[in-house]
Every structure is written in structure tokens, then in C-alpha cells.
ROKETOR-354271 format. One record per residue (C-alpha): residue number from 1; residue in one letter; x, y, z. Coordinates in Angstrom, 2 decimals, decimal comma, padded with zeros to 5 digits. Layout:
BEGIN
+-----+---+---------+---------+---------+
!   k ! r !      px !      py !      pz !
+-----+---+---------+---------+---------+
! NUM ! A !       X !       Y !       Z !
...
+-----+---+---------+---------+---------+
//
This chain:
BEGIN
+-----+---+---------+---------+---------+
!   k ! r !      px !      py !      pz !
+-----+---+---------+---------+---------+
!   1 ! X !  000,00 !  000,00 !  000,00 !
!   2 ! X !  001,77 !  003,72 ! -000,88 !
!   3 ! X !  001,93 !  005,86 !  001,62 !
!   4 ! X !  001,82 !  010,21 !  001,99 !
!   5 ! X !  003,13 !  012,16 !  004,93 !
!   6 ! X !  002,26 !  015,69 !  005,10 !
!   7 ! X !  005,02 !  017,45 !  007,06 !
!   8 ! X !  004,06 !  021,04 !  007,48 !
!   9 ! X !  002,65 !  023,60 !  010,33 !
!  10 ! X ! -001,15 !  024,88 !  010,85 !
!  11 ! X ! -000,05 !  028,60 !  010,16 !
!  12 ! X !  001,57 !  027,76 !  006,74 !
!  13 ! X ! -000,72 !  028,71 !  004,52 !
!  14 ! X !  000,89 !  026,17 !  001,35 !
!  15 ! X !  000,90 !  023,36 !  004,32 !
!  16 ! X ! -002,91 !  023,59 !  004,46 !
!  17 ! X ! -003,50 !  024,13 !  000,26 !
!  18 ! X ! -001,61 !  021,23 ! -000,16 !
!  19 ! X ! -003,50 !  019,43 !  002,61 !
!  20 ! X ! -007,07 !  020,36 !  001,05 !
!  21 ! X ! -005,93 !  019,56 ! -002,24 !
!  22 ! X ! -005,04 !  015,99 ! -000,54 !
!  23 ! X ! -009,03 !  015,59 !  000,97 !
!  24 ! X ! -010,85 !  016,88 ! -001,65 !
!  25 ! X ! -009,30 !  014,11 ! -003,91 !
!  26 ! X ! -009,20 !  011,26 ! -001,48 !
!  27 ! X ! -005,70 !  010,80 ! -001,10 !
!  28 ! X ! -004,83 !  009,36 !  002,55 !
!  29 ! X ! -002,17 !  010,59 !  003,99 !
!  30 ! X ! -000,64 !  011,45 !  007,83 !
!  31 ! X ! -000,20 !  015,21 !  008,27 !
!  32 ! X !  003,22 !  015,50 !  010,42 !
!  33 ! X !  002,07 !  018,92 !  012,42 !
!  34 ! X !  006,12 !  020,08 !  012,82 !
!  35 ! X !  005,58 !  021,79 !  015,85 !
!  36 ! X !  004,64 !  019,22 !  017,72 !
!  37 ! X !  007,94 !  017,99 !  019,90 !
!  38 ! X !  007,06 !  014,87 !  019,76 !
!  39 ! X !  007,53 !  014,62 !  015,70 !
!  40 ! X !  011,10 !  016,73 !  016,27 !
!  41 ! X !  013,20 !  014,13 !  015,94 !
!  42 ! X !  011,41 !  012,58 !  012,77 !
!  43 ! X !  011,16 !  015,94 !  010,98 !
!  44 ! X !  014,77 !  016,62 !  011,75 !
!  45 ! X !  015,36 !  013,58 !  009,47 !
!  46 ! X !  013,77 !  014,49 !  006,64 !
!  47 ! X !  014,78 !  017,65 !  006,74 !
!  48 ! X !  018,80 !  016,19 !  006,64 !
!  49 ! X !  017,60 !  014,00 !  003,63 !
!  50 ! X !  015,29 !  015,86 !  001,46 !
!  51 ! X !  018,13 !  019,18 !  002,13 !
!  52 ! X !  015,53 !  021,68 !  002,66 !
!  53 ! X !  013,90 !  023,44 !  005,93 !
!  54 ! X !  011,21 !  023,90 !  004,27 !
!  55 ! X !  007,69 !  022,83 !  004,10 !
!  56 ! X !  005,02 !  021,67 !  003,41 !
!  57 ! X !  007,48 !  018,59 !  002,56 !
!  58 ! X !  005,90 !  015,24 !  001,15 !
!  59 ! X !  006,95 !  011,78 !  001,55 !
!  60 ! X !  005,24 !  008,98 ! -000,78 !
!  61 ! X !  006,64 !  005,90 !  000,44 !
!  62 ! X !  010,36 !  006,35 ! -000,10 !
!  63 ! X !  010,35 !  009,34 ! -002,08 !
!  64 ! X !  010,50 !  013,17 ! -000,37 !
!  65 ! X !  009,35 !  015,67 ! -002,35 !
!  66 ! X !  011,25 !  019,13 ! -001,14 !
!  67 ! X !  009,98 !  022,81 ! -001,70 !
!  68 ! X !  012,07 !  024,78 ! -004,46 !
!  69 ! X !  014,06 !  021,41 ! -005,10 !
!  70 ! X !  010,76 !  018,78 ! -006,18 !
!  71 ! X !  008,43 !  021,26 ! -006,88 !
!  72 ! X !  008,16 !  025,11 ! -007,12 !
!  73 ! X !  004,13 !  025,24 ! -006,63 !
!  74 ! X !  001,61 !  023,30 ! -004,43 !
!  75 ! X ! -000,60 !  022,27 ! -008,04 !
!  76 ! X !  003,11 !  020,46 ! -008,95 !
!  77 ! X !  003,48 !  019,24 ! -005,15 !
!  78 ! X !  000,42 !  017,89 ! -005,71 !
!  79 ! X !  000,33 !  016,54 ! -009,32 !
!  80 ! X !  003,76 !  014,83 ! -008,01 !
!  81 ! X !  002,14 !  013,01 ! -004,93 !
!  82 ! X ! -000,44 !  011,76 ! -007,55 !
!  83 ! X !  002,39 !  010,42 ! -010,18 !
!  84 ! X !  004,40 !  008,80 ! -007,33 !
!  85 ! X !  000,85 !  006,87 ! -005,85 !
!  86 ! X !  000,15 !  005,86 ! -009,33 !
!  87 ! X !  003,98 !  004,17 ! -010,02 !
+-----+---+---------+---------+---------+
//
């Protein structure tokens, strides 16, 4: 089964686009709300290996999807998750 994690914050405004974009078309996913301590450690992580501080970041299975490195706009963040679920 493929797999999305959402890491991003409530107050970032692409965070909750790309979120709504995600419901509206049925994709499940886990949103990874970054400012919760106890999800520190695991955004710390991605952050090292997708080489951005950035977010909203995506993960779809093994693959991280990075602001301004994946994709430059939440439509391609999103057209992205959709190719990645579909390979």
C-alpha cells in the first residue's frame, strides 16, 4: 500500500493548500504537524535528507518531495504526490 506524509505547520498557509488539495481528492495521507515535539526528531530527518527546511514537505513511500528542489508550486506538489501513488 503507498503511503503520503504531510510534514508542514497549521499557520503555513501552502501546508494547508496542499492538505485540502489531498481531501478533496481522497488521497490518505498522515499530516506531520512540525511543531509538535514529539515529531522533532522525525522531521529533523527528513529535513537532513530531502536538504531543505522547508515545508510543506511530502513523503510517498520512499520518495521526499522538497519545496524549491521537487516542486516550485503546491498544483506540482500535488500533481507529483499523484504520479508517485500511481507508479
Amino acid at each position: 500500500m503507498k503511503r503520503v506524509k504531510l510534514y508542514g505547520y497549521e499557520e503555513c498557509p501552502y501546508c494547508q493548500e496542499l492538505k485540502e488539495h489531498y481531501e478533496k481528492n481522497n488521497i490518505n495521507f498522515t499530516y506531520v504537524d512540525i511543531e509538535n515535539k514529539d515529531n522533532k526528531a522525525e522531521f529533523e530527518k527528513i529535513m537532513e535528507i530531502g536538504k531543505t527546511d522547508s515545508v510543506p514537505i511530502v513523503l510517498v513511500n520512499k520518495t521526499i518531495l522538497s519545496p524549491e528542489i521537487s516542486f516550485k508550486s503546491i498544483d506540482e506538489a500535488f500533481k507529483l504526490t499523484k504520479k508517485f501513488l500511481n507508479d
